[in-house]
N, C-alpha and C positions, 0 to 999 in steps of 0.2 A: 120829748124824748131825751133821758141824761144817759150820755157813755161816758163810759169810765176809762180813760186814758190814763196807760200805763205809762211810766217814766221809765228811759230807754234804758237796760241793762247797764249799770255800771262796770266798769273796764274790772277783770280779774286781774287783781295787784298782782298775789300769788304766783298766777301763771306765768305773768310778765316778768317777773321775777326771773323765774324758773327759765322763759326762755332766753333773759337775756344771759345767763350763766353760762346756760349750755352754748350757746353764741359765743361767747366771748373764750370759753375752752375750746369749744372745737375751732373756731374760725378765728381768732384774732393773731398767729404766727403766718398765716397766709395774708391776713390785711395788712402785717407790719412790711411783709415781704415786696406785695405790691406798692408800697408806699414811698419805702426805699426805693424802686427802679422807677420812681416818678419823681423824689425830693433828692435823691443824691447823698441823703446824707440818715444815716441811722436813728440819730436820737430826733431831728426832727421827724422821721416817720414816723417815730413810738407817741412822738406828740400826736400827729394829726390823727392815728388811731384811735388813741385814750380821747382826743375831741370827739372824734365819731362815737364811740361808746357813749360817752357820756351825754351826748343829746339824743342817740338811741334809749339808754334808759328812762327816761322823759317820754318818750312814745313808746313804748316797748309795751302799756297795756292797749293801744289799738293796733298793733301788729298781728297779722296772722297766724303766720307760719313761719317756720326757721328760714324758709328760701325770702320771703318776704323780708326778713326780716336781715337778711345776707345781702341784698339787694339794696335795701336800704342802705345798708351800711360800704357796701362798696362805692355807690354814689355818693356816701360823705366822706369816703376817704379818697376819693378823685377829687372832688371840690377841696377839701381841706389841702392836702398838695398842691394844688392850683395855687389856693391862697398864701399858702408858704412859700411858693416861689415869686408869689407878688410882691409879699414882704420883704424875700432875699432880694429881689431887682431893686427893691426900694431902699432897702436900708446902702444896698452895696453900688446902686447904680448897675449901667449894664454891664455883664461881663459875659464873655462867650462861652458854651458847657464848657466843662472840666469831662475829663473821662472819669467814672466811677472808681475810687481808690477804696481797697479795702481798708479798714480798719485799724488791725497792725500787724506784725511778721507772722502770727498763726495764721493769719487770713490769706497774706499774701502767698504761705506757702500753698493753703489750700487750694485755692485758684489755680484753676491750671492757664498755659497761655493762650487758648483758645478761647476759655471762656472770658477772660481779661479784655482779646480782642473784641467780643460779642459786645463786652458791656458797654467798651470804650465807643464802638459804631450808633449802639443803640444812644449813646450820650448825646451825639451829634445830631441826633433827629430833632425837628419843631417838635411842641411841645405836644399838640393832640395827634402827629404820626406816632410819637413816644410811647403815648397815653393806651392806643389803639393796640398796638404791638405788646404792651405788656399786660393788657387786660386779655388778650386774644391768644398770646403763647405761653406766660408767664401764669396768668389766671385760669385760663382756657374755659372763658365766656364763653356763649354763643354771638354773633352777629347780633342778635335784639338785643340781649344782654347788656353786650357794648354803646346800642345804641342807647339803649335807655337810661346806663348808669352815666352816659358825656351829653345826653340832650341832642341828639343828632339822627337823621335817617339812616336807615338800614343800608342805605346805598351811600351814603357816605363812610359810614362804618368800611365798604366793601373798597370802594375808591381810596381810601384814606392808607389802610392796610396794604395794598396793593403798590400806592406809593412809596410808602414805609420801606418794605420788603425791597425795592429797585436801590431804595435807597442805600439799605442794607447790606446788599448785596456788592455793590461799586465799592463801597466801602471797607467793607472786610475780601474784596479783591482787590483792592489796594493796600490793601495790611496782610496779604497772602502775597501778593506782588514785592514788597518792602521785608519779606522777609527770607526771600531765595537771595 
């Protein structure tokens, strides 16, 4: 008996195309944005995003769907930050966070001082409470989300957040306190 084995659908370029565009239009101002409140620093953000795209479009014909494909790329833009602050501790040795400084005097005006405090407290955080907090209120994941884009249980996710937030909290009541 001969069967005839089909050779498995090759990937639509086309499509992958198409969805990495619309990806990267609709979603790549939010990935820069989470990037920045994990690297500190703007132009490295825009790096570790354009790294993330760019080895999305390399897999972009066996991706699904847009949320597949959002997902994916949220987890290489948490890894890629990660890695960028390996390299800043490497190249620079340890130094303890800096608070988030804006850019330049348009920025500084923009900011108000509340939100200045926020970013200054969330600085202070280890790096995966950081991580948790700005995927969770900044992103607004879901709990699996978070877990699945940092590698971690859903109950870690929960405990982690939970830490964060205490930590948060002292903090920007010490920066409410420091300023009556």
């Amino acid at each position: 008996m001969t069967g005839v084995v089909e050779a498995p659908e090759a990937p639509d370029r086309g499509r992958a195309g198409e969805l990495a565009r619309h990806v990267y239009a609709a979603h790549r101002l939010a990935l820069v944005r989470l990037a920045v409140l994990l690297v500190d620093e703007t132009a490295a953000a825009e790096d570790v995003v354009q790294d993330a795209f760019a080895a999305f479009v390399a897999r972009a014909p066996r991706v699904r769907d847009e949320q597949a494909a959002l997902a994916y790329l949220r987890t290489s833009v948490v890894n890629g930050a990660r890695s960028a602050l390996r390299r800043r501790r490497t190249a620079r040795g340890y130094t303890p966070p800096q608070p988030v400084a804006p850019d330049g005097p348009d920025d500084l005006a923009v900011l108000g001082e509340e939100h200045r405090a926020v970013l200054a407290a969330l600085a202070t955080l280890p790096q995966r409470r950081r991580e948790v907090v700005v995927l969770r209120y900044w992103s607004g994941l879901s709990e699996q989300e978070i877990a699945e884009a940092l590698g971690i249980s859903r109950g870690a996710v929960k405990s982690t957040a939970s830490r964060a937030l205490a930590q948060l909290e002292v903090a920007l009541g010490a920066t409410q306190e420091g300023a009556r």
